[in-house]
SEBASE-521633 format. One record per residue (C-alpha): x, y, z; residue number from 1. Coordinates in Angstrom, 3 decimals, always signed. Example, Ala and Ser with C-alpha at 12.3 -4.5 7.8 and 13.67 -1.06 7.14 Angstrom:
BEGIN
+----------+----------+----------+-----+
|     east |    north |       up |   n |
+----------+----------+----------+-----+
|  +12.300 |   -4.500 |   +7.800 |   1 |
|  +13.670 |   -1.060 |   +7.140 |   2 |
+----------+----------+----------+-----+
//
This chain:
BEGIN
+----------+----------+----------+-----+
|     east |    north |       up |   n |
+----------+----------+----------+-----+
|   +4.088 |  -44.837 |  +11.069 |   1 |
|   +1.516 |  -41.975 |  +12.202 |   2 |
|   +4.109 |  -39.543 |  +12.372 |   3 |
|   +5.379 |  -40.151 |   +9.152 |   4 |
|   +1.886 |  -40.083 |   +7.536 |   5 |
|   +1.591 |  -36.781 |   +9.725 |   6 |
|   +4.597 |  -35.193 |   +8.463 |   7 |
|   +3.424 |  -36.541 |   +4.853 |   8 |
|   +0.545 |  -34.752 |   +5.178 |   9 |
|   +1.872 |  -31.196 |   +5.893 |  10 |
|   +4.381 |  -31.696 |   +3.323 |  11 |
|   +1.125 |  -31.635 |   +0.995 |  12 |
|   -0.847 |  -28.895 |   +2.633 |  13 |
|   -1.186 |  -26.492 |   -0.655 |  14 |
|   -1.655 |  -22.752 |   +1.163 |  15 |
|   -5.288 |  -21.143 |   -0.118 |  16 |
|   -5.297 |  -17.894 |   -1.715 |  17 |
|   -6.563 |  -16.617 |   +1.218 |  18 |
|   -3.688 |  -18.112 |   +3.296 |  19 |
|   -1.035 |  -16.115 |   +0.375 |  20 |
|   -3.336 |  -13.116 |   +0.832 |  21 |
|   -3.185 |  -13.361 |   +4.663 |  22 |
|   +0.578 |  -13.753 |   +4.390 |  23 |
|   +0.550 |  -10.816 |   +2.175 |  24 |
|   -1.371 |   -8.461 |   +3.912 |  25 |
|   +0.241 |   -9.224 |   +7.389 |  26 |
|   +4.097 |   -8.602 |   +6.035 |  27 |
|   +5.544 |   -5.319 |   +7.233 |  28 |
|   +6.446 |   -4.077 |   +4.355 |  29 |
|   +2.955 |   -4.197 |   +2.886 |  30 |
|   +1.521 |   -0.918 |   +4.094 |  31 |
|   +4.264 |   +0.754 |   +2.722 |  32 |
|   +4.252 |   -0.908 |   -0.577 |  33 |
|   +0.505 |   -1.460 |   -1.760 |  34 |
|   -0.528 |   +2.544 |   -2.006 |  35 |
|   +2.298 |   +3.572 |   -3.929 |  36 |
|   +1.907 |   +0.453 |   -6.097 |  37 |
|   -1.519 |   +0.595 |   -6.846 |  38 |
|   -1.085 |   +4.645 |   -7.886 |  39 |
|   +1.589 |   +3.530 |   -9.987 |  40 |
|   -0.276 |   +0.549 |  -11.573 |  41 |
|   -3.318 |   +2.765 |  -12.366 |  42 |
|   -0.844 |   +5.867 |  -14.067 |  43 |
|   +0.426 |   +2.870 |  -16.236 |  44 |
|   -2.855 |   +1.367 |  -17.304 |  45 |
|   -4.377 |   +5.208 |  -18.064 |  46 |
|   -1.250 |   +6.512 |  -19.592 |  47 |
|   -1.278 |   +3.562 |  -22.397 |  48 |
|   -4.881 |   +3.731 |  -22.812 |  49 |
|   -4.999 |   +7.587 |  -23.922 |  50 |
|   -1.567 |   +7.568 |  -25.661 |  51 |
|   +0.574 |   +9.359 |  -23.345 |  52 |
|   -2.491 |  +12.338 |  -22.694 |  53 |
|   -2.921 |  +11.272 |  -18.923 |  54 |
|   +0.755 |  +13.059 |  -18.109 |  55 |
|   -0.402 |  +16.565 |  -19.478 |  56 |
|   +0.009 |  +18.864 |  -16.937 |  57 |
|   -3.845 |  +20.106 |  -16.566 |  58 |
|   -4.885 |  +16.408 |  -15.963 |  59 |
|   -2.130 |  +16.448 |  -12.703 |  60 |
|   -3.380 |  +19.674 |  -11.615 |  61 |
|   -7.616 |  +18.086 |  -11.982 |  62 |
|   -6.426 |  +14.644 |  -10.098 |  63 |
|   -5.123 |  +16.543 |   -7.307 |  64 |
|   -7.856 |  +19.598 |   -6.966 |  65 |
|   -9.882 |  +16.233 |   -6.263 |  66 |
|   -6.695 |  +14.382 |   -3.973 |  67 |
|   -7.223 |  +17.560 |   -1.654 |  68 |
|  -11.332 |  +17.660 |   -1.359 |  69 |
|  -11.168 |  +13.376 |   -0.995 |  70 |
|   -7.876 |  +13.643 |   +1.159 |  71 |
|   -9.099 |  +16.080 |   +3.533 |  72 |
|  -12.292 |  +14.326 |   +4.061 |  73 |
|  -10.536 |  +10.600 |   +4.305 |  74 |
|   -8.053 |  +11.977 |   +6.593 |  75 |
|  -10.541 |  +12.993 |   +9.021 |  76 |
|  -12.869 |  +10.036 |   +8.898 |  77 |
|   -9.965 |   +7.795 |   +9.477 |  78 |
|  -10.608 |   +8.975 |  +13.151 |  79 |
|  -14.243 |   +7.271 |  +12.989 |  80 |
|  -13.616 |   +4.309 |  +10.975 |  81 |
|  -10.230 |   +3.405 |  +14.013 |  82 |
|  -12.848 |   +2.772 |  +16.150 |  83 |
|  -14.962 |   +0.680 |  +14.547 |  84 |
|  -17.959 |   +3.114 |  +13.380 |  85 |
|  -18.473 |   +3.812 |   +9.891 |  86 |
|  -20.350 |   +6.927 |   +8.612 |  87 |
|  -21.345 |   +6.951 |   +4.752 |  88 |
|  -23.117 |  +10.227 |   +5.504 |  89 |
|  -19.904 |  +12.822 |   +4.421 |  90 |
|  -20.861 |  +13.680 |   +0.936 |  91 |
|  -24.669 |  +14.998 |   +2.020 |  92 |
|  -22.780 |  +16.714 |   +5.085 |  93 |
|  -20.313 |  +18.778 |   +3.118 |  94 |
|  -23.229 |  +19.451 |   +0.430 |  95 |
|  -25.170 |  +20.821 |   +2.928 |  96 |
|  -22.942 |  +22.814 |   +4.699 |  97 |
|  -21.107 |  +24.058 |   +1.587 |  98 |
|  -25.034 |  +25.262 |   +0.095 |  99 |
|  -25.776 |  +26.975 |   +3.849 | 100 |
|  -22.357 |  +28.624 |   +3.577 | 101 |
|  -22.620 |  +29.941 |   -0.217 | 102 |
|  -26.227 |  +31.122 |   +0.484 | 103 |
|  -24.844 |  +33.177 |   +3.515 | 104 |
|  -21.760 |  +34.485 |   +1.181 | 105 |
|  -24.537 |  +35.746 |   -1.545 | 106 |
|  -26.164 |  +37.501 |   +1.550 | 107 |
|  -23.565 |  +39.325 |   +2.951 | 108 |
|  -20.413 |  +38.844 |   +0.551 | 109 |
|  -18.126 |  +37.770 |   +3.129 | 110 |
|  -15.684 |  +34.972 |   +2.102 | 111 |
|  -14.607 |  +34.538 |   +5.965 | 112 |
|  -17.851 |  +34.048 |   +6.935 | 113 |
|  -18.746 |  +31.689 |   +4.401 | 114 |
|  -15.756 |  +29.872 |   +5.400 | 115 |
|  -16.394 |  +29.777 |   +9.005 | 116 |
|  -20.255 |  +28.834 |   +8.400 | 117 |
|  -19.281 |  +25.691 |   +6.661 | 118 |
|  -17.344 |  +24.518 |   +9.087 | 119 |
|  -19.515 |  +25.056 |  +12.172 | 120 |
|  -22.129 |  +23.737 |  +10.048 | 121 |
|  -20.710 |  +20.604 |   +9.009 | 122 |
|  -19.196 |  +20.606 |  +12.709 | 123 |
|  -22.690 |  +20.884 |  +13.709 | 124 |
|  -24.136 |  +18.019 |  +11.609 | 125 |
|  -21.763 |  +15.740 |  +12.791 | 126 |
|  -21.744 |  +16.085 |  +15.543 | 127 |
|  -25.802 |  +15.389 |  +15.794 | 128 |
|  -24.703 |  +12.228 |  +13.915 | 129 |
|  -22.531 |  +10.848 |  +16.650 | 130 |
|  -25.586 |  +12.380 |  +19.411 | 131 |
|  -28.098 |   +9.939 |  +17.683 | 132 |
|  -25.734 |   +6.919 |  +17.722 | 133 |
|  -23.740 |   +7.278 |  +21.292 | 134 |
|  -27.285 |   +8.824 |  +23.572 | 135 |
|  -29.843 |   +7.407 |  +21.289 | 136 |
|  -27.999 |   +4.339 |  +20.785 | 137 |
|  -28.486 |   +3.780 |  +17.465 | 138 |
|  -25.395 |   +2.455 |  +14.646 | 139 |
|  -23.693 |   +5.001 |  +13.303 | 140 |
|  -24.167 |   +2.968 |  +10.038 | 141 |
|  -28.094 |   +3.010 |  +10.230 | 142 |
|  -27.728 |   +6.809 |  +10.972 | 143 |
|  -25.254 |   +7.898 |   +7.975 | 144 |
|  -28.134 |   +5.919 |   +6.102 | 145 |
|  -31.214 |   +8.224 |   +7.146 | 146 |
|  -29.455 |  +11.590 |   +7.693 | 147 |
|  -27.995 |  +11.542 |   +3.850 | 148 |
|  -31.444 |  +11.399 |   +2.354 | 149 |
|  -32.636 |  +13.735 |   +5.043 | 150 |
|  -29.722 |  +16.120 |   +4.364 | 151 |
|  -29.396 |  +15.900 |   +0.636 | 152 |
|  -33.296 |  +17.038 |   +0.695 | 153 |
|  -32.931 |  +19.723 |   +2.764 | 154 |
|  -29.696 |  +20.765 |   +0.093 | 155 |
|  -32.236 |  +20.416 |   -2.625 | 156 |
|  -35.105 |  +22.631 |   -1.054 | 157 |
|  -32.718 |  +25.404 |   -0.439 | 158 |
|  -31.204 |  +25.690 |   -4.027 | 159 |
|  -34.362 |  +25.310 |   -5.560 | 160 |
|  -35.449 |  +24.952 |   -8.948 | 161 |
|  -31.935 |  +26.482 |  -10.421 | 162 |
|  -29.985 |  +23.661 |   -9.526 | 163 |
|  -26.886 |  +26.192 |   -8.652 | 164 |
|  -26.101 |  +28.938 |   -6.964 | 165 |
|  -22.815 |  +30.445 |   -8.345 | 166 |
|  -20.278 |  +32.599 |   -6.165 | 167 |
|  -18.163 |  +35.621 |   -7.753 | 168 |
|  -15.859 |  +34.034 |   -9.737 | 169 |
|  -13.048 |  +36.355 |   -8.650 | 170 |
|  -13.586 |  +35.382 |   -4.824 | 171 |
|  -12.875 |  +32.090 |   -5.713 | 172 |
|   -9.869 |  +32.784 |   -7.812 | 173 |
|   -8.505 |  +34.709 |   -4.463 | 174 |
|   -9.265 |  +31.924 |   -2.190 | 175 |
|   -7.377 |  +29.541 |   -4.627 | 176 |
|   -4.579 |  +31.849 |   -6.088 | 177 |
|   -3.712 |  +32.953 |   -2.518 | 178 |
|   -2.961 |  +29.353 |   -1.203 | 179 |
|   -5.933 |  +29.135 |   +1.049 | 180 |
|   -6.587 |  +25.167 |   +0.524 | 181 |
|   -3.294 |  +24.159 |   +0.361 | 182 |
|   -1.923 |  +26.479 |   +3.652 | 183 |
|   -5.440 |  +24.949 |   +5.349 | 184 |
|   -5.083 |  +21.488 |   +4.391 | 185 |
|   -1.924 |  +20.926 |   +5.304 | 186 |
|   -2.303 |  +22.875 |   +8.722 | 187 |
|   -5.797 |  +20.139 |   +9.145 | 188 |
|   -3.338 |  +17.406 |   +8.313 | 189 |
|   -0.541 |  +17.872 |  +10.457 | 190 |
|   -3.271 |  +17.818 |  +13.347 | 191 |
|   -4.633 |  +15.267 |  +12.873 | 192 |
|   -1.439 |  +13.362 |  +12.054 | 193 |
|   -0.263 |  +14.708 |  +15.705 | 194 |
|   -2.927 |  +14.165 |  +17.508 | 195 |
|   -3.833 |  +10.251 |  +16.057 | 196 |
|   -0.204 |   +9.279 |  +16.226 | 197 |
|   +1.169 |  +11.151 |  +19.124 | 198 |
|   -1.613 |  +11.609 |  +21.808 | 199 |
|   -3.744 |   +9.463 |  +23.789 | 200 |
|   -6.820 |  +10.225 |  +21.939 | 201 |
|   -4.883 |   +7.959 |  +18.834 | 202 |
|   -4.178 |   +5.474 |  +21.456 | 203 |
|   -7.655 |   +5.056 |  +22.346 | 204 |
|   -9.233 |   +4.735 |  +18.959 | 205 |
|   -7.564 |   +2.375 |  +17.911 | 206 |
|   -7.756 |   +0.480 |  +20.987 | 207 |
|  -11.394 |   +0.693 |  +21.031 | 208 |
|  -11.248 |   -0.108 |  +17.326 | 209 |
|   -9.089 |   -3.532 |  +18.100 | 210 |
|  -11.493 |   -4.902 |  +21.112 | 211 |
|  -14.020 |   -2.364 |  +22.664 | 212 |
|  -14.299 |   -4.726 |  +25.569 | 213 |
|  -11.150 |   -4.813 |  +26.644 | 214 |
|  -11.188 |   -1.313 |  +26.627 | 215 |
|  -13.764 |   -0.947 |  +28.270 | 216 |
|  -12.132 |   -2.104 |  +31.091 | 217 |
|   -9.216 |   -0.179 |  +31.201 | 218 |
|  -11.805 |   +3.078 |  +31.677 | 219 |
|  -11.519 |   +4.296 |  +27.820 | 220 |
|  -14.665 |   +6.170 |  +27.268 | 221 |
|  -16.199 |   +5.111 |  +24.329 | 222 |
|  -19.333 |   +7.878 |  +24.107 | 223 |
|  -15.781 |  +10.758 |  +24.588 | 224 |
|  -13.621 |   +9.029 |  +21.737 | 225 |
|  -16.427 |   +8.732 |  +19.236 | 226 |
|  -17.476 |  +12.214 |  +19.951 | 227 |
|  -13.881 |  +13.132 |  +19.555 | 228 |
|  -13.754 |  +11.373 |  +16.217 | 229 |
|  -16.727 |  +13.138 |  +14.783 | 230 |
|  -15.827 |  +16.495 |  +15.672 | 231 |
|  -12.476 |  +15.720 |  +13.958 | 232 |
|  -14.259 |  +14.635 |  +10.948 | 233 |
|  -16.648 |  +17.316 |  +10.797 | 234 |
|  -13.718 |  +20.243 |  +11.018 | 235 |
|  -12.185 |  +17.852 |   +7.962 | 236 |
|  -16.097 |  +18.080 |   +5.770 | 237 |
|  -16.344 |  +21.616 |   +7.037 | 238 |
|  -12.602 |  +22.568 |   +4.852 | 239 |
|  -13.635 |  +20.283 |   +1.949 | 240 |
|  -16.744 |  +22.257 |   +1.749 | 241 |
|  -15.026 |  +25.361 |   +0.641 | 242 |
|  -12.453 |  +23.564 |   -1.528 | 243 |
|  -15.323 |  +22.008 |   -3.388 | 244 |
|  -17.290 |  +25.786 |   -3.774 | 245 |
|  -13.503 |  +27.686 |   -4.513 | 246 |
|  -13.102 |  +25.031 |   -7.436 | 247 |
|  -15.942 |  +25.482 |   -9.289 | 248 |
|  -17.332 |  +28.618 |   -7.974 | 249 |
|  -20.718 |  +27.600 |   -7.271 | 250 |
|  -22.902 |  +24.906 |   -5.054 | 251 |
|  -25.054 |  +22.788 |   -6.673 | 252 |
|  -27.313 |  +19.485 |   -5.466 | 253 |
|  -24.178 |  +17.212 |   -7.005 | 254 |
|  -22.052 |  +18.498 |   -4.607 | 255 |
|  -20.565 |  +15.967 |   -2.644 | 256 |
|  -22.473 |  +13.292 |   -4.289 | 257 |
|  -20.518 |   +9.890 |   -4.567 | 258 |
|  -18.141 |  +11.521 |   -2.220 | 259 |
|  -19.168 |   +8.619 |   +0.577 | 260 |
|  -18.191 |   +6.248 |   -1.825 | 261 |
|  -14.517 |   +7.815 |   -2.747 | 262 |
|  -13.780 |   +8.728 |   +0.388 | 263 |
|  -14.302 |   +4.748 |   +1.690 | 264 |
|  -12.377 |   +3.602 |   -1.597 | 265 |
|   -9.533 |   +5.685 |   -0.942 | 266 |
|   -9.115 |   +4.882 |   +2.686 | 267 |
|   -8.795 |   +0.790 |   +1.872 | 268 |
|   -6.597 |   +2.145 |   -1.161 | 269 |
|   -4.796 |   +3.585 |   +1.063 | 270 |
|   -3.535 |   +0.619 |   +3.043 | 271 |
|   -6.235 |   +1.147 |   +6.248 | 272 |
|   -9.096 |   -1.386 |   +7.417 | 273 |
|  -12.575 |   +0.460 |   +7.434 | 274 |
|  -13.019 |   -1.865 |  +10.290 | 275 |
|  -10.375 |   +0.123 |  +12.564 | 276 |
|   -7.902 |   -1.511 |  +14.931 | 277 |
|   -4.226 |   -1.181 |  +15.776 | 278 |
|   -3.077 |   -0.845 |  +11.997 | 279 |
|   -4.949 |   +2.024 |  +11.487 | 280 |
|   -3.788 |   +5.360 |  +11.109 | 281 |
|   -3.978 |   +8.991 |   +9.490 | 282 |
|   -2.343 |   +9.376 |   +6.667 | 283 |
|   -3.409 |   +6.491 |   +4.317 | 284 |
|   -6.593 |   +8.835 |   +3.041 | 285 |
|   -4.189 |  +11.200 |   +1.237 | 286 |
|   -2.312 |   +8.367 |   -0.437 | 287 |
|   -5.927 |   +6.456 |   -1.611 | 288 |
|   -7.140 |   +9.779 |   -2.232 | 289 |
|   -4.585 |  +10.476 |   -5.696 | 290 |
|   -5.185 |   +6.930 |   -6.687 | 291 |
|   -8.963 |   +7.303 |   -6.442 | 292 |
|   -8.686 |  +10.461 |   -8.063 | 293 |
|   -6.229 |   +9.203 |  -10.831 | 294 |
|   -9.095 |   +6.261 |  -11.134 | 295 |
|  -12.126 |   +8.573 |  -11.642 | 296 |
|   -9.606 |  +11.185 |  -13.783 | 297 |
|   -8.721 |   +7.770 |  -16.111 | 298 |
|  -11.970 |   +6.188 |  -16.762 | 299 |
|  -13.527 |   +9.249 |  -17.913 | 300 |
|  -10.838 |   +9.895 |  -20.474 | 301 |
|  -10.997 |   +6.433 |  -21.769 | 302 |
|  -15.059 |   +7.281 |  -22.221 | 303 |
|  -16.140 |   +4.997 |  -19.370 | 304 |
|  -19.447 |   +6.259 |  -18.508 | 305 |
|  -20.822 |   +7.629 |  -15.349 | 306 |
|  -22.793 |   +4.501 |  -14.316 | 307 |
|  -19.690 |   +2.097 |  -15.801 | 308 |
|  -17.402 |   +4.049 |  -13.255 | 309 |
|  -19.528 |   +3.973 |  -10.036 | 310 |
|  -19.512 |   -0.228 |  -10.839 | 311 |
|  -16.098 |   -0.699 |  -11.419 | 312 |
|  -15.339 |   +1.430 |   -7.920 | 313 |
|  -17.509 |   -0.886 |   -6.238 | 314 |
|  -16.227 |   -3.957 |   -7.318 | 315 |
|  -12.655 |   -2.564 |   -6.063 | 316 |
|  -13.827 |   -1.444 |   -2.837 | 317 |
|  -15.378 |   -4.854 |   -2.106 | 318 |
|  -11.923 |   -6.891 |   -3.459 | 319 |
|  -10.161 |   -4.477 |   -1.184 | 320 |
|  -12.174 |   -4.622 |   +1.930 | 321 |
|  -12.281 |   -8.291 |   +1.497 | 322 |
|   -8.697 |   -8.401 |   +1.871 | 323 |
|   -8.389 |   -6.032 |   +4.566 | 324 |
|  -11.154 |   -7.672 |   +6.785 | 325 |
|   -9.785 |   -8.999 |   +9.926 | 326 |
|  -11.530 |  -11.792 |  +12.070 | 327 |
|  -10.227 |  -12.048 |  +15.645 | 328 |
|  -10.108 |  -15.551 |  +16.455 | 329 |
|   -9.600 |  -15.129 |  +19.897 | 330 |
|  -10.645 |  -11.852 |  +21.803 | 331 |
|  -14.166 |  -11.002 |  +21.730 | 332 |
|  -14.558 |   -7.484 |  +19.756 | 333 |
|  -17.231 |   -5.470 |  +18.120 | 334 |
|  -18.931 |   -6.749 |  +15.872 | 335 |
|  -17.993 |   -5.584 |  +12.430 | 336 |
|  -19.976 |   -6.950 |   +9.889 | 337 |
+----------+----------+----------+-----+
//
């Protein structure tokens, strides 16, 4: 009689819609599936709502100027989020080393060195992010925190009272024209693509990511991955500094503002957990990146305002991260929240 009452009972059990979205999420084909569906979905929605305007050509070409800067920053930071850490702290990084670098090109007119500055500047900064978290011991979290106000003032200081400081317009249009952010973002991505996916260095991450502690014990090194990670990251901020200056040919204290924000939003868009472990991986910033872009690209044509937009992006971000959090039940692991 108990059985039967037993097997009554599971007959019953109604699954929760966190049990579907469990199922869901956990499917194999689900990775694969959500980006490209989600990009689709929001081409759809912004395509009827402006009567056929969002497939003119020059709104493509805006949605993916911003894909590259957003991709190439996502793409690196994927290394840092594997593992567990989270940095908010990329948009004041690439505005200050994209105002450092523009202030040396108005001093000596080079565009290689104004290149090369950003990069070892935003190499530089973030790699004193990762020194105060992994010596000082400190979340990387609570650090992104401080260091953006402390980096978006220093930013602010050195432009000044103009707001701007503009680059010659034709420097930029020879940067762009010649291929220079497409040859060097695709060169940044096929690195890091090989050496996440096909190199210990991947391996670790997202071991460390799935259960530091049992890493631990295998002799990972957690202070030489998350170094590692940072570095990555910061040669990724360094390159989306000077796509940001080349596409508007200036610096100004809105550079790289919100870009913490997109670049999270387009990683879970992407199909990746901020929270790291073994399904994380490289490539999913690129793919959140357009539909982030084609988000921000859509809700201004519709007239959404500034303010409207930064709310609706939040409310995604915390649907999606919601339904990419993962709980290990069993394993002791970082903790994540």
């Amino acid at each position: 009689m108990e059985q039967i009452q037993t097997a009554t009972q599971k007959k019953e059990h109604v699954l929760t819609l966190r049990e579907k979205l469990t199922i869901l999420r956990e499917s194999r084909y689900f990775l694969m599936v959500f980006p490209f569906a989600m990009l689709a979905v929001i081409v759809l929605i912004f395509t009827a709502a402006t009567g056929g305007q969002f497939f003119q050509t020059s709104v493509f070409t805006s949605i993916f100027s911003q894909a590259v800067i957003i991709g190439t920053c996502a793409t690196g930071v994927s290394f840092i989020y594997s593992n567990g850490n989270l940095d908010i702290s990329i948009g004041s990084v690439l505005g200050l080393a994209a105002t450092i670098g523009v202030m040396v090109f108005t001093r000596t007119g080079s565009p290689v060195l104004m290149i090369l500055v950003m990069v070892v500047v935003s190499l530089a900064l973030m790699a004193f992010n990762c020194t105060m978290s992994v010596v000082c011991h400190i979340k990387t979290i609570t650090v992104a925190i401080v260091v953006t106000q402390i980096y978006g003032a220093i930013s602010t200081l050195l432009i000044g009272g103009t707001g701007s400081i503009d680059i010659d317009y034709n420097v930029s249009t020879m940067l762009e024209d010649g291929g220079f952010r497409y040859i060097a973002f695709i060169l940044y991505f096929a690195f890091c693509i090989v050496l996440y996916h096909f190199t210990r260095v991947g391996r670790e991450l997202r071991f460390l990511g799935g259960n530091e502690n049992c890493a631990a014990q295998t002799g990972i090194s957690n202070a030489r991955a998350t170094y590692i990670s940072f570095l990555v990251t910061g040669l990724g901020v360094g390159l989306a500094a000077v796509f940001s200056v080349i596409n508007v040919s200036a610096v100004s204290v809105e550079t790289g503002s919100n870009l913490g924000m997109d670049v999270m939003l387009a990683t879970v868009l992407g199909g990746m957990s901020i929270f790291g472990g073994a399904r994380s991986n490289a490539y999913a910033g690129i793919l959140g990146a357009l539909t982030v872009a084609a988000l921000n690209t859509g809700l201004l044509m519709v007239g959404v305002s500034s303010a409207w937009i930064q709310g609706i992006r939040g409310i995604i971000f915390l649907i999606l991260v919601w339904m990419n959090s993962e709980r290990q039940a069993l394993l002791p692991s970082r903790v994540q929240f």
